[in-house]
N, C-alpha and C positions, 0 to 999 in steps of 0.2 A: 386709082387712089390707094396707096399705102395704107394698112394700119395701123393702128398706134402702134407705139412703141413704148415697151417695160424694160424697164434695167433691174434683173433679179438676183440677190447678190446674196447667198447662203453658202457656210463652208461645211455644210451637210451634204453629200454628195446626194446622196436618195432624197429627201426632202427637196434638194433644187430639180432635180430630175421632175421629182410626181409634180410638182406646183407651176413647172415651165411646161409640163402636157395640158394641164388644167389647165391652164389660162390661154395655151393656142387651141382649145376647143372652141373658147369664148371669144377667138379671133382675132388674139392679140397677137403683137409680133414680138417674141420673148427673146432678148439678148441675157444669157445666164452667166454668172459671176461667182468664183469659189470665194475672192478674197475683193475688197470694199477700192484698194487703190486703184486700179483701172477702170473705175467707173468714173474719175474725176476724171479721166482727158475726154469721156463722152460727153458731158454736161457743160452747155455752155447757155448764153445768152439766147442762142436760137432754140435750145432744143426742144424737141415735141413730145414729148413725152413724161414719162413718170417715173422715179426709182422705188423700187419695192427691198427694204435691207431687213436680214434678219439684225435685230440689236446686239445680241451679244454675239462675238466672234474675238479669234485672234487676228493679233495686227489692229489693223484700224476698226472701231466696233462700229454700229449703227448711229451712236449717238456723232462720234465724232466723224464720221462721214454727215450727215445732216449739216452740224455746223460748216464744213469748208463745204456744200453744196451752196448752203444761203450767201458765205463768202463771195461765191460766183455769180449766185440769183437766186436773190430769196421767195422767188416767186415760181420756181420749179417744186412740186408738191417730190414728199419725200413720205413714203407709207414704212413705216416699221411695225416689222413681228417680233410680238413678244412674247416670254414664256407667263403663266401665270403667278408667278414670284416676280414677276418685273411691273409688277403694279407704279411702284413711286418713279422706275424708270421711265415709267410710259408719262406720270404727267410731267417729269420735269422736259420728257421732249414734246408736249403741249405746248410747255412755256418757252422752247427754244425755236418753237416753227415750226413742229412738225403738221405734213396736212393731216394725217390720222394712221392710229396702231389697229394692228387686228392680233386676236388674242389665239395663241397655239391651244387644241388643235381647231384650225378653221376649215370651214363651208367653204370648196373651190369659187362656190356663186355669190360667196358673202365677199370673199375678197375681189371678186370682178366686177360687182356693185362699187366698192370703191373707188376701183380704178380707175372705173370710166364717169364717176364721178371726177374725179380729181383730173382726166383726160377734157373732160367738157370744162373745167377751168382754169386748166393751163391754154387752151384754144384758144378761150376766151381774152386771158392774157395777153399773148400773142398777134390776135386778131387786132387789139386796141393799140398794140405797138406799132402795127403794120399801116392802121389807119393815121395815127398822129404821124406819121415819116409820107403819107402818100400827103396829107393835108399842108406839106413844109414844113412842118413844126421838126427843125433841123437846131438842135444845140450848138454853141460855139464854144464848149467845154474847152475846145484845144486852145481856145482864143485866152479865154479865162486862164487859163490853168497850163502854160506852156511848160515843154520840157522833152525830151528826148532819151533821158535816162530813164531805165528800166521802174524805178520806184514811182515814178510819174506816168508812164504809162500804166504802171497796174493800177494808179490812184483811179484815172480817169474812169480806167474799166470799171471799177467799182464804184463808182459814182454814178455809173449810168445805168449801172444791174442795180442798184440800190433806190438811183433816183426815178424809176418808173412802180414805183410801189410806195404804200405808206405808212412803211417800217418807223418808227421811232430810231433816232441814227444818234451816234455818239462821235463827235469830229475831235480828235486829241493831237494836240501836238506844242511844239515851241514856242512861244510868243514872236507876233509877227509873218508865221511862217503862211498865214491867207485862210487861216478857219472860217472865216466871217465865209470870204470868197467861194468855199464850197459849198457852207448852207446856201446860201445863195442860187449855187448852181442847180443842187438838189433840187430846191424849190420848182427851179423855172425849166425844168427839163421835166417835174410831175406835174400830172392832173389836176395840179393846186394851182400852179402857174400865173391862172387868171383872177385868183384871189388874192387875198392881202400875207403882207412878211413881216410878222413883229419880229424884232428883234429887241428883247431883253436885258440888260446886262445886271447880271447878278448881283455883285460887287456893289453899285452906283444905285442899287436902293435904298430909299429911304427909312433907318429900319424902324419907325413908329408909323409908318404908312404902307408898308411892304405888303400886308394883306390885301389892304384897298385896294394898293395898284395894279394887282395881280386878281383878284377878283371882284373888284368890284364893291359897292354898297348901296344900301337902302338913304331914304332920307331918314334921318335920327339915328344913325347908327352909331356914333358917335359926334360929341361936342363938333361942332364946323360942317357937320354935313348935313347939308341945304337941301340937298337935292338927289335923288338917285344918280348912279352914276357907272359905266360897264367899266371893270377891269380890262388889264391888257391881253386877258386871257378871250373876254368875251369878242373883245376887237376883233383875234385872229380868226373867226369863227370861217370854219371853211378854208383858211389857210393853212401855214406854217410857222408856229412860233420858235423864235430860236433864244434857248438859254444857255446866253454868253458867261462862260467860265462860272458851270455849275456847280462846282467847288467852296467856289462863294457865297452860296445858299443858306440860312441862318437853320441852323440843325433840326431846332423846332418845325420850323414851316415843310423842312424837308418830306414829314411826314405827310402833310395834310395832300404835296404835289405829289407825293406817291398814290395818295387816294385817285384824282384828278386824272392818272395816268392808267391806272388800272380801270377805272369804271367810267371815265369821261364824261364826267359832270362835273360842276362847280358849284358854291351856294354862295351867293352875296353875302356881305356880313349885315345883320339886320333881318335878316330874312330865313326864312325856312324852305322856300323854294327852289328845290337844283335847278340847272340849267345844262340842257346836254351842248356837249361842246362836241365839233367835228373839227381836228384838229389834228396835225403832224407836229411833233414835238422833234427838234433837232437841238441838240446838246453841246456845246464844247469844252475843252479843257485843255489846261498847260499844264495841269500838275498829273501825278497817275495818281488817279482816286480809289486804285484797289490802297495803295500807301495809307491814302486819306481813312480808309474805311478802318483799316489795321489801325490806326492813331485816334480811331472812334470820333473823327470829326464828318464821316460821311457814312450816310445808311446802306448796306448792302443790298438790303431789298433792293432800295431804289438804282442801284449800280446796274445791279444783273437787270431790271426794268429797261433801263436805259437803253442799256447795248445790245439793243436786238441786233443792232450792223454798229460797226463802228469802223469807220474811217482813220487810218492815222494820217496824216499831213505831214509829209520830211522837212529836216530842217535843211538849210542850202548846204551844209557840211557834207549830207547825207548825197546831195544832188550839186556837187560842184561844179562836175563838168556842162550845167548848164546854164551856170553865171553868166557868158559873154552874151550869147545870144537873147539870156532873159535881159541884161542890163540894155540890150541894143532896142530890146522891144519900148520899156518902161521907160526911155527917153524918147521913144516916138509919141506914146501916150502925153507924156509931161510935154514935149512942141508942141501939140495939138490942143492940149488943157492951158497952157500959156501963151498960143497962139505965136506963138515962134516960127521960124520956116524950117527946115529941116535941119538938125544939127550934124555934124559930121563929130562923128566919133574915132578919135587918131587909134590905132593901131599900139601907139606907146599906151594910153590911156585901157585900152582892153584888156591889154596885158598884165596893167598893174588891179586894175579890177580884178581879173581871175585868179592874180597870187594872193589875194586877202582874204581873211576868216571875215565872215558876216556874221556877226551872236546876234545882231537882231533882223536876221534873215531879211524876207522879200521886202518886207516894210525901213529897213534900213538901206537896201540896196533901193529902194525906187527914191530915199531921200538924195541919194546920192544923183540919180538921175537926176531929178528936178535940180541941184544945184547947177550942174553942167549944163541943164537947157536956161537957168537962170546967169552962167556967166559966170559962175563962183565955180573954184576949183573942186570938181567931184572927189578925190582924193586927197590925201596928203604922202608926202612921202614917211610919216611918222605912222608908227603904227605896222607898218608892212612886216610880213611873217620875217623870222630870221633864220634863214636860209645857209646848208650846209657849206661849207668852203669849198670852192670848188679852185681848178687848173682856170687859166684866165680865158683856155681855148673853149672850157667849159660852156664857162661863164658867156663867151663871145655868139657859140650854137645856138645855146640855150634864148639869149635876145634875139639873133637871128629869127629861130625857129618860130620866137611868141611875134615877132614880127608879121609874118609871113602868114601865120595862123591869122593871128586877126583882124587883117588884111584879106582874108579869104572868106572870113565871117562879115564884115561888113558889107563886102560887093557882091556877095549872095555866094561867091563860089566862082564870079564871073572872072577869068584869067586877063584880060586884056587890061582891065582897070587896077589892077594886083601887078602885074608887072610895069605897067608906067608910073602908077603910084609909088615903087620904090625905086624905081630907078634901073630895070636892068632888063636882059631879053627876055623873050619868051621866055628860050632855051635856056639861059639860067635859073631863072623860075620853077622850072619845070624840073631839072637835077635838083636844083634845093628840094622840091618837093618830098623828091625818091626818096634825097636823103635824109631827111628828117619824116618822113614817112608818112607826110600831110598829099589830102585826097583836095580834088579840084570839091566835090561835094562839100558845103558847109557842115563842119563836125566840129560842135563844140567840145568835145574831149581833146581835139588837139592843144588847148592849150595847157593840158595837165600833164601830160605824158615827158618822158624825158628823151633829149635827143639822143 
């Protein structure tokens, strides 16, 4: 059996020296670090261990090592040393996640009690991730949330270092672009899973009842109330409540939910009695609320509260090259929801899909789905980008090429049904390939690229 493993990361050469002998006394296994960057290709989703960072250094300091540690997995324990003048820096890396500071000059056994502290609950961690994956509890993130560009695969990643903890999460992005879709996923990939998903929408409350609905009241607490009654807040108890475009929160109340969030209790109105609430707060937004904060329509406490993790969601501009194949899914979904039989989707039609701008992203693109599984034209030819001028030989490739492409993307990548489909050999198929430099593999970037 291996021993644990420290990641010790001080640009004091002696200081890392004496403190990586002391701690292989105590039988740890000490990886030592001059400088903070090389410790993030150690740190992943599996890793076993603990980083131990002195806080101030050059280059990247302790604090912001910690932040892109939790980036990766907020649930890897991150110990910083600090000098005795870093008092406020130590609590504001309380407030960022840290598992705990020890104070220069330390007790080699005072900082080995931490460790193996923090070692017995990364285990632990661990231990609970390995049980839920042996029990099935197998997410279908990829299902939910498709895509093959690099920004979608880092989303997912983080959604699942994220969604195995129960961080308070801030999901931001475009309108449209599937925020709802991630809390969601969050949800049902934590510990929470088998409890209840409020979802909230800020905006669409009522505002001479906004307290009520959100907390709850007594009977006589005001004029019409008959009867006690649990807010939406007490509903989620044991769940995940999600507040849809936090932004929209009436300034006032903002305060009362920053209490709520730091101390997790609520009080009915009518009443003097808290109520502890156990509860994961997940947040969205379209607008940037540091903006909001600067324009004093949004509290910064409750900002920095918020975003213990924050999720950004891209828009489909950001992730183009994965329109064809998302538009081919979101019409199998819409056959399936309409009870249709399979639509076939032309090759013309893919094409002119992937030359358009989508401003109302995934939820604009699956409308377009459903009209085509509806029979209505998904498209128009109105609207389509305007396109530089090209030679007509250009122009002739360039269709060829979107042809061929998604043509390739429909039949999976299969050649036999790609070449009868348009009419020509193998071996011609197979030259256009080379020449326009499309792969038998389905690649949704081929339809962006130029021939």
């Amino acid at each position: 059996m291996t021993s644990p493993r420290v990641l010790l990361i001080d640009d004091d050469d002696e200081m890392r020296r004496s403190s990586a002998q002391a701690l292989e006394l105590f039988d740890f296994t000490v990886e030592p670090f001059s400088a903070a960057e090389p410790v993030l290709e150690r740190v992943g989703y599996a890793f076993d261990g603990v980083v131990v960072s002195d806080i101030r250094m050059p280059g990247m300091d302790g604090m912001t090592l910690l932040q892109r540690i939790r980036e990766v997995d907020p649930e890897v324990p991150v110990i910083l040393v600090t000098g005795h003048a870093d008092v406020q820096l130590a609590v504001s890396a309380m407030r960022a996640g840290v598992y705990d500071f020890v104070e220069k000059p330390f007790a080699a056994q005072h900082l080995a009690g931490v460790i193996r502290r923090a070692m017995d609950r990364r285990s632990l961690v661990l231990e609970n991730r390995r049980l839920r994956a042996v029990a099935g509890k197998r997410d279908d993130i990829e299902a939910r949330l498709p895509g093959r560009t690099q920004v979608m695969v880092d989303l997912r990643y983080r959604l699942r270092a994220i969604g195995a903890t129960d961080a308070d999460t801030l999901i931001v992005g475009e309108t449209g672009v599937g925020k709802e879709v991630v809390a969601r996923a969050l949800h049902d990939i934590s510990g929470r899973a088998g409890r209840s998903f409020i979802a909230i929408n800020c905006a669409a409350l009522p505002e001479n009842l906004i307290e009520s609905e959100l907390f709850g009241h007594e009977a006589g607490a005001f004029p019409g109330a008959l009867r006690p009654r649990y807010g939406k807040f007490e509903h989620g108890r044991g769940g995940t409540i999600l507040l849809d475009e936090i932004g929209s929160m009436p300034f006032d109340l903002q305060a009362k939910f920053l209490r709520v969030l730091q101390e997790r209790v609520i009080t009915r109105l009518g009443s003097n009695e808290p109520v502890a609430l156990d509860v994961r707060f997940v947040a969205t937004s379209k607008v940037d609320l540091e903006a909001e904060v600067a324009a004093g329509r949004f509290r910064a406490d409750l900002l920095y509260r918020l975003n213990v993790a924050t999720l950004h969601v891209p828009s489909l501009s950001q992730r183009r090259a994965d329109i064809p194949l998302l538009f081919l899914q979101l019409v199998r979904e819409a056959a399936a929801r309409y009870r249709r039989s399979d639509i076939d989707v032309t090759p013309e039609v893919l094409t002119e899909i992937a030359a358009r701008g989508w401003p109302g992203n995934v939820r604009e693109l699956r409308n377009a789905a459903d009209r085509l599984v509806l029979g209505l034209p998904a498209t128009s030819l109105e609207n389509l980008p305007d396109l530089a001028p090209q030679r007509l030989a250009d122009k002739v490739a360039s269709y060829e090429r979107g042809l061929i492409a998604s043509a390739l993307a429909v039949h999976g990548g299969s050649l036999k049904p790609v070449y009868e489909q348009l009419g020509v050999s193998r071996k011609t198929l197979y030259e256009k390939m080379q020449k326009y430099g499309l792969d038998k593999d389905v690649r949704s970037d081929a339809f962006l690229d130029d021939p």
